[in-house]
N, CA and C of each residue as an Amber inpcrd file, in Angstrom:
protein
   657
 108.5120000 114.2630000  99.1540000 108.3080000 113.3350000  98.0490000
 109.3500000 112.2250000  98.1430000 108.8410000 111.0500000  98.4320000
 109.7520000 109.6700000  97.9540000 109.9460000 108.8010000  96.9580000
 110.9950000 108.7260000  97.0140000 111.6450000 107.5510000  95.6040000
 111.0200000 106.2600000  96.4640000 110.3860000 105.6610000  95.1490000
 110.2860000 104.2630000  95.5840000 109.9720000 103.2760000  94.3850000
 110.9720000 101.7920000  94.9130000 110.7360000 101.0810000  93.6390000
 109.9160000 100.2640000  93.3740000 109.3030000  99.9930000  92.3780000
 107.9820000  99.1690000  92.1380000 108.5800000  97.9290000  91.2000000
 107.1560000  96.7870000  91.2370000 107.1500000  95.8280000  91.1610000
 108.3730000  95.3020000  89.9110000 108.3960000  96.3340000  88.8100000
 108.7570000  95.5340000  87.6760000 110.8020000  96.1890000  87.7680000
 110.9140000  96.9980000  88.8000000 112.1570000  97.5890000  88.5050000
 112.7120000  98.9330000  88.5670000 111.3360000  99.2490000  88.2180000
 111.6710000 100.9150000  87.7730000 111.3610000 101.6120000  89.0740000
 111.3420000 102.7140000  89.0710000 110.8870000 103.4480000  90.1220000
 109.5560000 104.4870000  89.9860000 109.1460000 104.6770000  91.1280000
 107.9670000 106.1930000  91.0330000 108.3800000 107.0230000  92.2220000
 107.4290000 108.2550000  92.2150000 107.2230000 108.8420000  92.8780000
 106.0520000 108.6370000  94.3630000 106.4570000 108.7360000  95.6070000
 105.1160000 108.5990000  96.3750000 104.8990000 109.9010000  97.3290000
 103.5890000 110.8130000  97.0210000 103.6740000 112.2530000  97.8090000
 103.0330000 111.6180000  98.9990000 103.6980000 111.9970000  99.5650000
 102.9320000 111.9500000 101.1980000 101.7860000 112.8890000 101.3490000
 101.3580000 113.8000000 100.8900000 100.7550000 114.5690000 101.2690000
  99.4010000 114.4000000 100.4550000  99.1710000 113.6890000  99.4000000
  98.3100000 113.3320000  98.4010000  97.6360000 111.6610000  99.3850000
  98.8750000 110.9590000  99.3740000  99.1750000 109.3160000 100.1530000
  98.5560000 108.5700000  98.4960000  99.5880000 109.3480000  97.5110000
  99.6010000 108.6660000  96.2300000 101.0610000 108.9870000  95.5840000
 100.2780000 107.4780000  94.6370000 102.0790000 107.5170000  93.9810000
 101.5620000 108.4040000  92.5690000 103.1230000 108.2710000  91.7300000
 103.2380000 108.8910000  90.3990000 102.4580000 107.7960000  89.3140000
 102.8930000 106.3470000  89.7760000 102.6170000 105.5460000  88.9720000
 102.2850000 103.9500000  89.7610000 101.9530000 103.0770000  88.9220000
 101.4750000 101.9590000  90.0190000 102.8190000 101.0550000  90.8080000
 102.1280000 100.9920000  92.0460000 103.7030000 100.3990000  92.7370000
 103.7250000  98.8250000  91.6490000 103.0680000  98.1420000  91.0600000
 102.8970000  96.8700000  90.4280000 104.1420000  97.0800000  89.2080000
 104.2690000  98.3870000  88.9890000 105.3600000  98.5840000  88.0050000
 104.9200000  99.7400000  86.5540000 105.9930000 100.8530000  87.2960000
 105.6110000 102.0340000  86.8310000 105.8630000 101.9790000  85.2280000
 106.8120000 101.0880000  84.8120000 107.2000000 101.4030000  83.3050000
 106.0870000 100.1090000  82.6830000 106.1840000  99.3590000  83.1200000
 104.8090000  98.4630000  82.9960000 103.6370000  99.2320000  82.5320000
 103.2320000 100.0830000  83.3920000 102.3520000 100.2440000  83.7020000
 101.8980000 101.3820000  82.3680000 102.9660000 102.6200000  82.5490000
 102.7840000 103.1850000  81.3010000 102.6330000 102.8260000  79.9090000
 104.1320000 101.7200000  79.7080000 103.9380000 100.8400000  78.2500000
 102.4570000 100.9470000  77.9090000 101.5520000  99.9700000  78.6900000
 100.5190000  99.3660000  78.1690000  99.8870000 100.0880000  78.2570000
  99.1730000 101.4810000  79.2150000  98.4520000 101.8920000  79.0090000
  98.1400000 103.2640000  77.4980000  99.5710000 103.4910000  77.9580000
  99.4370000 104.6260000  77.0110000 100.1010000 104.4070000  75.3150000
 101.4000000 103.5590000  75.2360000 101.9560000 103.2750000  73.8430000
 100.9610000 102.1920000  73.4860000 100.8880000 100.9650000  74.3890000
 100.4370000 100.0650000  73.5430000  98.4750000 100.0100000  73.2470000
  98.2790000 100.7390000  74.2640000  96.2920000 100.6180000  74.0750000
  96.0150000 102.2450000  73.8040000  97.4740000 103.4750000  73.4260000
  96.6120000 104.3860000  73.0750000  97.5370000 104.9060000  71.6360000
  98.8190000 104.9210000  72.0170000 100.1370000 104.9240000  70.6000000
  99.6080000 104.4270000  69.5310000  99.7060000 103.0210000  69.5960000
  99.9350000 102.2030000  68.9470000  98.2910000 102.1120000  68.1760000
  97.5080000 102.3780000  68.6470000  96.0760000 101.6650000  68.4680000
  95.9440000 102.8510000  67.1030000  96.3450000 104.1660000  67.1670000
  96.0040000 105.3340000  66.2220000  96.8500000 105.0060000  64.8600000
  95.7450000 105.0840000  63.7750000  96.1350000 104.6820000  62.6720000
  96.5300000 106.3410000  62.1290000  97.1070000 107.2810000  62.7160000
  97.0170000 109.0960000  62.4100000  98.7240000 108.7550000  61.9250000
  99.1950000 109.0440000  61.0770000 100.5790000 108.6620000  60.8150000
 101.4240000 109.6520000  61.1960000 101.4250000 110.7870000  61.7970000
 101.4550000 112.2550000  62.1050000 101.1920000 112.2530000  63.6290000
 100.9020000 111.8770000  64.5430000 100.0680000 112.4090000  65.8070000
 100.3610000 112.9710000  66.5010000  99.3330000 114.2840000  66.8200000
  99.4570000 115.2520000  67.9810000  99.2730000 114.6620000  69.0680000
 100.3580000 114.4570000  69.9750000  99.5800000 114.0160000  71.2030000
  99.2500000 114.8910000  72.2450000  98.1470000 115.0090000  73.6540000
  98.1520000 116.0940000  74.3710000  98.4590000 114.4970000  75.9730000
  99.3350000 115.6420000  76.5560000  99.2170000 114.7960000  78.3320000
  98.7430000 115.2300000  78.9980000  97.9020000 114.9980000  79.9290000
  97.4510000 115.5470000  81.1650000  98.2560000 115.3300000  82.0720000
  99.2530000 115.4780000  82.5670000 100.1310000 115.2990000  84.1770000
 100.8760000 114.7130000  83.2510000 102.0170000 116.0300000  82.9120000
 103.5170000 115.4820000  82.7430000 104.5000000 114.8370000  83.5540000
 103.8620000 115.0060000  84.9840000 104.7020000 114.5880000  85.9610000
 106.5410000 114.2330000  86.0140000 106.8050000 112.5020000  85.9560000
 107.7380000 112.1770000  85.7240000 108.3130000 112.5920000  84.7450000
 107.7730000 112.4190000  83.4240000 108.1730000 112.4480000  82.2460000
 108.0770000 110.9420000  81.0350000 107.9760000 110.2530000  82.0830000
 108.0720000 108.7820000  81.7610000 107.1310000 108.3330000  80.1910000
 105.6770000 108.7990000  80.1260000 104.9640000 108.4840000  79.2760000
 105.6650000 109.3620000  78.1380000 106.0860000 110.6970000  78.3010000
 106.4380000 111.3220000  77.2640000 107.9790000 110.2790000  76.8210000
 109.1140000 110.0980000  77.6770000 109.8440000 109.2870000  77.0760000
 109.8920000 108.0700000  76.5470000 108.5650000 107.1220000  76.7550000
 108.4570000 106.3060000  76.2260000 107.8720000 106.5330000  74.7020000
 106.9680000 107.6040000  74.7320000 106.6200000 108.1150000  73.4360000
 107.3680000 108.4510000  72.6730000 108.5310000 109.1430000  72.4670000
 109.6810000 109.4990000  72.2970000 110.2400000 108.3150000  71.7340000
 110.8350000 107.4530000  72.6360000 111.5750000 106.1180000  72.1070000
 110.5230000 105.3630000  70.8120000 108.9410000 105.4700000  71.3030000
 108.4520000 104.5520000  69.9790000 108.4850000 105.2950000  68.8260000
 108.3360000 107.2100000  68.9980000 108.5770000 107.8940000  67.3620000
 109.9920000 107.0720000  66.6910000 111.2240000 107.1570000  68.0140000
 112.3300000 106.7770000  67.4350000 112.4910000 105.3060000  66.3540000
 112.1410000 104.2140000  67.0550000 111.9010000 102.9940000  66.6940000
 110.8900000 102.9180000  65.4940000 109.8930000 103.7750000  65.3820000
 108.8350000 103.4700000  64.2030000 109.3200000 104.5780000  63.0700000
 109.8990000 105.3450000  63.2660000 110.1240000 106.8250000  62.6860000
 108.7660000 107.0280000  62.0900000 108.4050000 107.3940000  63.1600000
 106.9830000 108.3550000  63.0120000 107.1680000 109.6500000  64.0850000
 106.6540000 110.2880000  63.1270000 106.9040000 112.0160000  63.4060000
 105.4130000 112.1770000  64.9470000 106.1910000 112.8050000  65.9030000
 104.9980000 112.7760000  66.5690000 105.1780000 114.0530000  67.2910000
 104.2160000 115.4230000  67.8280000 104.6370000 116.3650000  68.3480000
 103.7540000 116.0190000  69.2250000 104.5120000 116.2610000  70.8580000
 103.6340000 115.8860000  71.8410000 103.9140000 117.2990000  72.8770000
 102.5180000 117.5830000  73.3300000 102.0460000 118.5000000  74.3730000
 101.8810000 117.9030000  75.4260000 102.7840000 118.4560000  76.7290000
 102.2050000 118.2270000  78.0550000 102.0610000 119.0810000  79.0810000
 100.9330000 119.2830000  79.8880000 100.8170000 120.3030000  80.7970000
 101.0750000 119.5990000  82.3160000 101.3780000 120.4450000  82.9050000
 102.2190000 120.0590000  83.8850000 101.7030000 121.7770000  84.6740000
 101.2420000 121.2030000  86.3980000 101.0930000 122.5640000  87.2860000
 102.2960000 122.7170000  87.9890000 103.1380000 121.6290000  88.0420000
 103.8480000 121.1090000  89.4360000 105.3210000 120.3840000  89.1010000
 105.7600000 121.2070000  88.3380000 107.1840000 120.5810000  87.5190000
 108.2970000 119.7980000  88.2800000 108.9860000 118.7680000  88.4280000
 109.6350000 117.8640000  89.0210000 111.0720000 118.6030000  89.5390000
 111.7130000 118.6770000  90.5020000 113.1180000 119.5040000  90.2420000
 113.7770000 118.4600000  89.3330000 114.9640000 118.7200000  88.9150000
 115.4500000 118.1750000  87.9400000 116.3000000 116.7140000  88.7110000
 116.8200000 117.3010000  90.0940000 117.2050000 116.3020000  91.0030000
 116.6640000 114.8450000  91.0930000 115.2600000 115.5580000  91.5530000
 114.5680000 114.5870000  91.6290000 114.0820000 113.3310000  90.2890000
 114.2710000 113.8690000  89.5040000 114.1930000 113.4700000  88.0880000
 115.6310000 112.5070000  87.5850000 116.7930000 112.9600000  88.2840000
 117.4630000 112.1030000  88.1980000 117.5200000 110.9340000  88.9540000
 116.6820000 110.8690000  89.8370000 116.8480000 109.7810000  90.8230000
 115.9470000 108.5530000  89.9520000 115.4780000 108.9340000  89.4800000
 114.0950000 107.8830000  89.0220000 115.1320000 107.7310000  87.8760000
 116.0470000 108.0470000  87.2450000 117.0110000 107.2530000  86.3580000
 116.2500000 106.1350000  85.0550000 115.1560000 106.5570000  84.5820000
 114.3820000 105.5760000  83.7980000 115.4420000 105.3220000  82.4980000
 116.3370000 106.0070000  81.6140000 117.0460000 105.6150000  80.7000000
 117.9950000 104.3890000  81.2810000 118.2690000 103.9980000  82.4890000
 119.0700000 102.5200000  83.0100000 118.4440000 101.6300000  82.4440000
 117.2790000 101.3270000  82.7250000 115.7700000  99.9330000  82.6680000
 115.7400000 100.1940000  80.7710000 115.2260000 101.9600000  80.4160000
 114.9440000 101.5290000  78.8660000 115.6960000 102.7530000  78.0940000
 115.9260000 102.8520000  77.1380000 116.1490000 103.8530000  76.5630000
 118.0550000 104.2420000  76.5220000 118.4730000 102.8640000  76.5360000
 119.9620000 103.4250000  76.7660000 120.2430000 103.7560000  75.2560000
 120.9250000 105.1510000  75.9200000 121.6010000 105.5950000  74.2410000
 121.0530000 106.9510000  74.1980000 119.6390000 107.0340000  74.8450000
 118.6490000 108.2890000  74.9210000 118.6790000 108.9120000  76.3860000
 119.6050000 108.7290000  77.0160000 119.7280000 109.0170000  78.5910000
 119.7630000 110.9370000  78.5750000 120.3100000 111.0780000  77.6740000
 120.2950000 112.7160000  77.6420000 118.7600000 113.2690000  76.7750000
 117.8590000 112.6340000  76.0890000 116.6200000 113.1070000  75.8820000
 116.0410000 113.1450000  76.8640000 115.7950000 112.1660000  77.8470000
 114.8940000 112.0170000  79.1450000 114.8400000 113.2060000  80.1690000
 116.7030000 113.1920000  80.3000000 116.4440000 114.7330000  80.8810000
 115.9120000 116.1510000  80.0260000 116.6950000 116.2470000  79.0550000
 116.3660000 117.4160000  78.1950000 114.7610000 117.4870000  78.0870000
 113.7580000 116.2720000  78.5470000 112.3480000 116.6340000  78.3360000
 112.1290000 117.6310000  79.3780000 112.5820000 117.4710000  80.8060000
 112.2860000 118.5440000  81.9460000 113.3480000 119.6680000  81.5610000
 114.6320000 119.4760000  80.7180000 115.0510000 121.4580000  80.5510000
 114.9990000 122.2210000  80.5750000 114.1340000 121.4600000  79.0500000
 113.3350000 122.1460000  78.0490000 112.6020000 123.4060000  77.9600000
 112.6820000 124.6530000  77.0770000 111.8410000 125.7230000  77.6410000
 110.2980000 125.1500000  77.5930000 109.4060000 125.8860000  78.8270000
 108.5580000 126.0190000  78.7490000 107.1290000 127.2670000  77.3730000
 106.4160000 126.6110000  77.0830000 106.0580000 127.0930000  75.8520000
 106.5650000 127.6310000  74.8560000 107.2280000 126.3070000  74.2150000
 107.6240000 126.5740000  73.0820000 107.7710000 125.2610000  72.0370000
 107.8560000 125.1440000  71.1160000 108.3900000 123.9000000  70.2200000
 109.6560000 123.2110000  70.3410000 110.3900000 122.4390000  71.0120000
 111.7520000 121.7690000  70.8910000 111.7180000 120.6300000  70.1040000
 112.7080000 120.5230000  69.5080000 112.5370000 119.6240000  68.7420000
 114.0090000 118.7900000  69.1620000 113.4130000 116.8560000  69.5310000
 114.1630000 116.3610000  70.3450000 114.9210000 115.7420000  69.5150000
 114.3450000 114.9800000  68.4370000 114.8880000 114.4540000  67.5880000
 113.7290000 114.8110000  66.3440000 114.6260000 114.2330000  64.9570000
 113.3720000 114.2730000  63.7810000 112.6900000 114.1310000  63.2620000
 112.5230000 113.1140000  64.7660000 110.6410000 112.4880000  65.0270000
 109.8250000 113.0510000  65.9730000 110.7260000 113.7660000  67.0230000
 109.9090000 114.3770000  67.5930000 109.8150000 115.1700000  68.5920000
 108.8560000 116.1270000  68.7650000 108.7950000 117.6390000  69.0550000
 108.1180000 117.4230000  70.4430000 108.6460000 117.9470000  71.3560000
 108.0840000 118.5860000  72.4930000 107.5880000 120.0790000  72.5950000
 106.1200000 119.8210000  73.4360000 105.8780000 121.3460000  73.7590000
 105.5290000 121.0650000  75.0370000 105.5870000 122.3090000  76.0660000
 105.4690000 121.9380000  77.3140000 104.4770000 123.3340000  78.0000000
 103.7110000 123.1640000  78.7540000 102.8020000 123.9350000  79.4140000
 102.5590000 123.5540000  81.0440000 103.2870000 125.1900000  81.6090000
 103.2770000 124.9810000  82.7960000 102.0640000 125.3740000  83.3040000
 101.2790000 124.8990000  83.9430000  99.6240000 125.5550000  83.7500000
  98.6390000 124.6920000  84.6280000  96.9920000 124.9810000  84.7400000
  96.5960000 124.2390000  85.6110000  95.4660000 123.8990000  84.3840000
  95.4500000 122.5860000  84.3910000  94.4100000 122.0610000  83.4140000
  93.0040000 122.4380000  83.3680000  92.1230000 122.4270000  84.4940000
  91.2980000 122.9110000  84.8180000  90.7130000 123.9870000  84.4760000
  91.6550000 124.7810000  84.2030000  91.3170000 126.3900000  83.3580000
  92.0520000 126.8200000  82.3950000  93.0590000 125.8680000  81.6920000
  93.5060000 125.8890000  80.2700000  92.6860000 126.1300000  79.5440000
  92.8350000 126.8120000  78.4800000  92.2070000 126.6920000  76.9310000
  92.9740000 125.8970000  75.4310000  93.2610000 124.5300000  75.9210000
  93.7440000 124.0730000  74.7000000  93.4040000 124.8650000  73.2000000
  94.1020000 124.5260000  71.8710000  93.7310000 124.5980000  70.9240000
  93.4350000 123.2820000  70.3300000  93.1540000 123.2570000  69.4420000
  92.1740000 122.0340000  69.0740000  93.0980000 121.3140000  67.8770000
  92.7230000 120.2550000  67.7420000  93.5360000 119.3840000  66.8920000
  94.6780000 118.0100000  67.0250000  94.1490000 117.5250000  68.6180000
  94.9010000 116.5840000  68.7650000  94.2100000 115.0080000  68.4020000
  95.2470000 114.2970000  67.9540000  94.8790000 112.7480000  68.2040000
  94.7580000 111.3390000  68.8350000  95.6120000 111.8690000  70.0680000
  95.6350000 110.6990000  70.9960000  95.6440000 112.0120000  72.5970000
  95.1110000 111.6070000  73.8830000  95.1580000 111.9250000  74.7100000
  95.4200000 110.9850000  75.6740000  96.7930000 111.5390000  76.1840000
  96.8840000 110.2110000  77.5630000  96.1410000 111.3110000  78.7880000
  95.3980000 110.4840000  79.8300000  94.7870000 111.3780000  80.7050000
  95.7140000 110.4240000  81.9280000  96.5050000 110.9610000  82.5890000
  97.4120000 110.8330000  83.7470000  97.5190000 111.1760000  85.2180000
  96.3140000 112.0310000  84.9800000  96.2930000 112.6630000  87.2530000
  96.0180000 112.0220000  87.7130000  96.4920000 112.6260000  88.7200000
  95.9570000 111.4090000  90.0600000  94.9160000 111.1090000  90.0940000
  94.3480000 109.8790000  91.1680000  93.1390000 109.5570000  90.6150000
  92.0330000 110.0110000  91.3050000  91.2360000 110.0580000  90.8760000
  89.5350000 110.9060000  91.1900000  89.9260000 111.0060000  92.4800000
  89.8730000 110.4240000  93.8800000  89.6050000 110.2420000  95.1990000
  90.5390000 111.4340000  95.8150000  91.9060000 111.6960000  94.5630000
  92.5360000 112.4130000  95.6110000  92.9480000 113.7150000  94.7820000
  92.6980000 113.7160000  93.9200000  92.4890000 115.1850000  92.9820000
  90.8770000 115.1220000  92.3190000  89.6710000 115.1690000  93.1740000
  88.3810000 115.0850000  91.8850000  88.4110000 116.4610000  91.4620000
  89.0490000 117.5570000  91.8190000  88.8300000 118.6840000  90.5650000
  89.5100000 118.4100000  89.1930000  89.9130000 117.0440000  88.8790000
  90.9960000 116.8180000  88.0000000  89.9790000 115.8450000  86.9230000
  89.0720000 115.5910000  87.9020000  88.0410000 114.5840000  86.6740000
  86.4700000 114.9470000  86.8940000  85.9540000 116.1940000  86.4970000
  84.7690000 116.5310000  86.5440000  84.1830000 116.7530000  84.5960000
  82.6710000 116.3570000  84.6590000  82.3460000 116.5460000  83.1940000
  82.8220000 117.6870000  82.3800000  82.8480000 118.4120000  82.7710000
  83.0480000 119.7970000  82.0590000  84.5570000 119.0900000  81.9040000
  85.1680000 119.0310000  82.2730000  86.5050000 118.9930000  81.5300000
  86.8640000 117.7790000  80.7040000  85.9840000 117.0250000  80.5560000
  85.8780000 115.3530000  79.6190000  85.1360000 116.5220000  78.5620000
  84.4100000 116.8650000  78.5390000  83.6190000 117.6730000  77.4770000
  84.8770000 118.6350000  76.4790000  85.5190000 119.1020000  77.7000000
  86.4400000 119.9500000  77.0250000  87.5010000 119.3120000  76.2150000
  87.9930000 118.4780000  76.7370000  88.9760000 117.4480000  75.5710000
  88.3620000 116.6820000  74.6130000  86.8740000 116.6630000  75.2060000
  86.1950000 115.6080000  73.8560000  86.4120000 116.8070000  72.3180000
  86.1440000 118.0810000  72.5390000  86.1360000 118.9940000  71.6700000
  87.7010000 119.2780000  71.2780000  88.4130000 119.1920000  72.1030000
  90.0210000 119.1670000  71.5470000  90.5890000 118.2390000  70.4610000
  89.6250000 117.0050000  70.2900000  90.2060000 115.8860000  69.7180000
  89.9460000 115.7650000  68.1420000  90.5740000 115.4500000  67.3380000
  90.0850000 115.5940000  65.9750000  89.0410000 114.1320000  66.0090000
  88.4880000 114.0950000  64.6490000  87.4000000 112.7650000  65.0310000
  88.3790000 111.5440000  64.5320000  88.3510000 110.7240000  65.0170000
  88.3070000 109.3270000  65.4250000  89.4590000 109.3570000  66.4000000
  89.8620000 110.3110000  67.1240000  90.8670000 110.5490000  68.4130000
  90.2790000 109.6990000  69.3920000  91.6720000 109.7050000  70.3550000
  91.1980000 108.3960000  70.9120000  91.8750000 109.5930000  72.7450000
  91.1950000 108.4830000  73.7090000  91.8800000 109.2530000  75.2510000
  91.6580000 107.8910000  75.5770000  93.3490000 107.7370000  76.5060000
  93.1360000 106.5940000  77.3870000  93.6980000 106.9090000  78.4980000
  93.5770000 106.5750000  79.9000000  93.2060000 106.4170000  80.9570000
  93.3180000 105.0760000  81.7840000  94.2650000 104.8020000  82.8230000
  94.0280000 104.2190000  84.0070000  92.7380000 103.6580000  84.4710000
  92.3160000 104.6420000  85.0000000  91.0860000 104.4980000  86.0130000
  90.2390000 104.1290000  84.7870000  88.8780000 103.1530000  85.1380000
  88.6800000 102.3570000  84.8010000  87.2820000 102.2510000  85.6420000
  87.0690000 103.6210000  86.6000000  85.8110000 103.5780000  87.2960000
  84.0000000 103.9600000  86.9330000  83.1410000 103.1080000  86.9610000
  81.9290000 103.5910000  86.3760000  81.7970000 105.1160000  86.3860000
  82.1350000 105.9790000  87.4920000  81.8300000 107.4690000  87.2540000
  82.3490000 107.7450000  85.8610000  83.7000000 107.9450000  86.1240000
  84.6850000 108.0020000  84.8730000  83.9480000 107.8860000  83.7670000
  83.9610000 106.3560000  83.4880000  83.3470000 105.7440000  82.0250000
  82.1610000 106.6140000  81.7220000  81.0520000 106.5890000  82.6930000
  79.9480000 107.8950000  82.5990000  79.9160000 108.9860000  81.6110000
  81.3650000 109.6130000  82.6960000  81.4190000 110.5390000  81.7210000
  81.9330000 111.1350000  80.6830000  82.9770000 110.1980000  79.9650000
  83.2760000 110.0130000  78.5810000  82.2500000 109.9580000  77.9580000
  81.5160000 108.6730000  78.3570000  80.3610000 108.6820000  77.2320000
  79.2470000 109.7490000  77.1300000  78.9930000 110.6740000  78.0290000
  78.0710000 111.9900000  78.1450000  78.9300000 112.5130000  77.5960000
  80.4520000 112.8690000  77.7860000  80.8700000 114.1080000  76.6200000
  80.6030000 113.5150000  75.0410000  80.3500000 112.2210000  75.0320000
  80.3130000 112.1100000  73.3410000  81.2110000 110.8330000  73.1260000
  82.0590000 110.3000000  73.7870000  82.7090000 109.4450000  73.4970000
  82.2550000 108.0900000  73.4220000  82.4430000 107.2710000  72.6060000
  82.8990000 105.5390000  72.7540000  83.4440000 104.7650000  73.3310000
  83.1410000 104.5360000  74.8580000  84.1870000 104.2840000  75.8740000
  84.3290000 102.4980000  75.6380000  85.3710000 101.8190000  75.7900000
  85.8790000 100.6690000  76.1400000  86.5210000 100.1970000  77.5790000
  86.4050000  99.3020000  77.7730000  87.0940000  98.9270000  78.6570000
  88.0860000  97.5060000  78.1120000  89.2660000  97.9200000  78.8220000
  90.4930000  97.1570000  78.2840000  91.3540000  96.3390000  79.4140000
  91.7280000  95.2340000  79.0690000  92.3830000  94.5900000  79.9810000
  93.7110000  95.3360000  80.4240000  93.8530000  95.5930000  82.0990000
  94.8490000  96.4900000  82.8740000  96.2340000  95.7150000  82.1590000
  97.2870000  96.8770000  82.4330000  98.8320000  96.0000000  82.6900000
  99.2510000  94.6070000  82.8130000 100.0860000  93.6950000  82.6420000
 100.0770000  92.3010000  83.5550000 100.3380000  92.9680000  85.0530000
 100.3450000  92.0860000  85.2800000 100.2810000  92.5270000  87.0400000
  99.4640000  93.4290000  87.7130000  99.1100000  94.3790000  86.9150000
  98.6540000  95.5900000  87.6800000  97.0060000  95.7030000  88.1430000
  96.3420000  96.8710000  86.9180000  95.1060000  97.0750000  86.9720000
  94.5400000  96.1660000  86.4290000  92.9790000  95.4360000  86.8400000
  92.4810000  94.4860000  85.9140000  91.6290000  95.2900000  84.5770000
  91.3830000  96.2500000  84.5580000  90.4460000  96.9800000  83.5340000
  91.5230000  98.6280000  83.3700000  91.4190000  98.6920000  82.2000000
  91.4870000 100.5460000  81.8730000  90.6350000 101.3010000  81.1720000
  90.9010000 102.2950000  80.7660000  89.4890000 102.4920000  79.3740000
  90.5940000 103.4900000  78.5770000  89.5770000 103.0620000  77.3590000
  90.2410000 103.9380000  75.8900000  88.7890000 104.0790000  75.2520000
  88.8530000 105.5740000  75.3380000  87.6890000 106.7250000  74.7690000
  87.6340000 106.7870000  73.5770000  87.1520000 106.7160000  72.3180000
  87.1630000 107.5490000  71.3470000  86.1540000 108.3540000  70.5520000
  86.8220000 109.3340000  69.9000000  85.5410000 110.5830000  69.6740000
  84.7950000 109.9670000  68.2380000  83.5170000 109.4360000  68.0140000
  82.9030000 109.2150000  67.2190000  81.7970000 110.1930000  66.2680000
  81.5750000 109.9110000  65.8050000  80.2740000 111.0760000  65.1820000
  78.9280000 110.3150000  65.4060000
């Protein structure tokens, strides 16, 4: 696994063995901001929100989530499952509290510490839970309001984006929950909208993707 730095500063991850990164080389903190705080955070009017992650990976989306409970003081308990946990080493190299979050340099790590399945509570906005596990054959419990969906993308994990498992989070989500997503590909979009969802398509990152999508569960 290599450190490498992308467009805006920050750094990602690139597996050789996948021949994918963690995040877009155009700019990984970029890239998260917009997809997930600002077109999936921010968009939920839930004053409370459960969030669920698909690919905790870095940690990055969860610490940016983190910093906006801090800044808005809104209470937010966020779930992430994770098959493939980062060593902690490696986690320091990507150093994301330098670029954002100075002051919070010891939450960022404490997100990878952290026990696995259980409630931590990071600050008194907000709660981590963590699940070491393979998504694919999880049994969430039900009741979340925002879903960031984060794996790699279709071409190089497709057991990671098949209907049955869009079906399965469509049922995880309370109603007017929202899932947003990267990829931005007609299959994809497909099949949000066969599990039930309201799919959009949204203008990518600056620099980055030109399209993303943000799902939401309608009646």
């Amino acid at each position: 696994m290599n450190l490498e730095q992308t467009a805006d500063g920050s750094f990602t991850l690139y597996v050789p063995e996948l021949d994918e990164h963690y995040h877009s080389v155009k700019g990984a903190l970029t890239e998260s901001q917009h997809i997930f705080i600002d077109m999936g955070l921010k968009h939920s009017s839930v004053v409370s929100p459960r969030i669920l992650e698909i690919g905790l990976g870095t940690g990055l989306n969860c610490f940016l989530t983190l910093l906006a409970a801090e800044e808005t003081q809104r209470r937010i308990h966020y779930t992430g499952i994770e098959r493939y946990p980062l060593d902690i080493e490696i986690v320091r190299k990507l150093d994301y509290p330098s670029i954002i979050g100075k002051g919070h340099e010891a939450d960022y790590f404490t997100i990878h510490e952290v026990p696995w399945e259980k409630d931590t509570s990071l600050s008194a906005w907000f709660t981590l839970h963590k699940l070491e596990g393979d998504f694919t054959t999880y049994t969430f419990e039900k009741g979340y309001d925002i879903i960031y969906f984060d794996a790699f993308a279709p071409e190089k994990q497709p057991e990671m984006w098949e209907q049955g498992l869009f079906d399965k989070l469509y049922q995880v989500l309370n109603e007017g929950g929202i899932l947003t997503t990267y990829c931005a590909k007609g299959v994809v979009r497909r099949m949000l909208q066969t599990a039930g969802f309201k799919v959009e398509r949204l203008p990518g990152p600056p620099g980055g993707k030109r399209e993303i999508l943000r799902a939401t569960k309608t009646t």
